[in-house]
C-alpha positions, 0 to 999 in steps of 0.5 A: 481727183477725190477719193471713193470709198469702195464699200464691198469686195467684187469678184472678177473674172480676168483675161491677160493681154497678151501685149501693152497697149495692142492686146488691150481690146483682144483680151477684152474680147476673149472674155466676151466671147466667153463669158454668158451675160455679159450685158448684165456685168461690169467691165473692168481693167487692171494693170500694173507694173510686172518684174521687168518693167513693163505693164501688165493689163487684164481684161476683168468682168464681174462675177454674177455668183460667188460660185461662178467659176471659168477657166479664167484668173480671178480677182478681187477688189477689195474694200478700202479708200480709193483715189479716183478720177472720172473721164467722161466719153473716154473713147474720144480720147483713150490716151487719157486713161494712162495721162490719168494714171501717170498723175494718180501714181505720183501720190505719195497715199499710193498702195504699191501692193494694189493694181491700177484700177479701171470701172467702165460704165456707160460711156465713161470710166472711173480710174482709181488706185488704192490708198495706203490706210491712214 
């Protein structure tokens, strides 16, 4: 694990699923039947844990305009210091993105108040969780 530095806020477009983990690749698909130019943005996933104990996954594209609005839920990712850890060819293994996660979140730098991040590209994705500022 190292850290990243995210350098500038994106603006996201995000889908709920329904459920964890079943819901993960329908939200996904909502926002690819939906969404124009999908071949041009980012894909994300966020997730954290909601009041009663279970894990709350949203489905996240980037806005191409600042100005872009949906029916959808926006988010924002923003600015700071990241922990990170990339998986390479993640398909062949998608358990790893939550062995990943489980390691991330025991750091003690964590900032509980920010979500569980996932950056898709090419066939990889990036975890990061937000750290606290120093």
């Amino acid at each position: 694990m190292e850290k990243y530095e995210w350098k500038q806020n994106v603006e996201l477009i995000c889908f709920q699923a329904k459920k964890f983990p079943d819901g993960i690749q329908e939200a996904f698909d909502t926002l690819q039947q939906n969404i124009s130019e999908c071949d041009k943005r980012d894909w994300y996933g966020i997730s954290y844990q909601g009041p009663n104990g279970e894990i709350i996954y949203k489905a996240a594209i980037n806005k191409l305009f600042s100005d872009e609005h949906h029916h959808f839920e926006d988010f924002t990712v923003t600015t700071g210091t990241y922990l990170s850890e990339e998986i390479r060819d993640w398909m062949k293994n998608p358990a790893q993105i939550g062995e990943t996660f489980m390691k991330m979140l025991s750091d003690p730098r964590l900032d509980v108040t920010f979500p569980c991040l996932e950056w898709y590209y090419d066939d990889h994705v990036l975890c990061l969780v937000r750290l606290t500022a120093d």
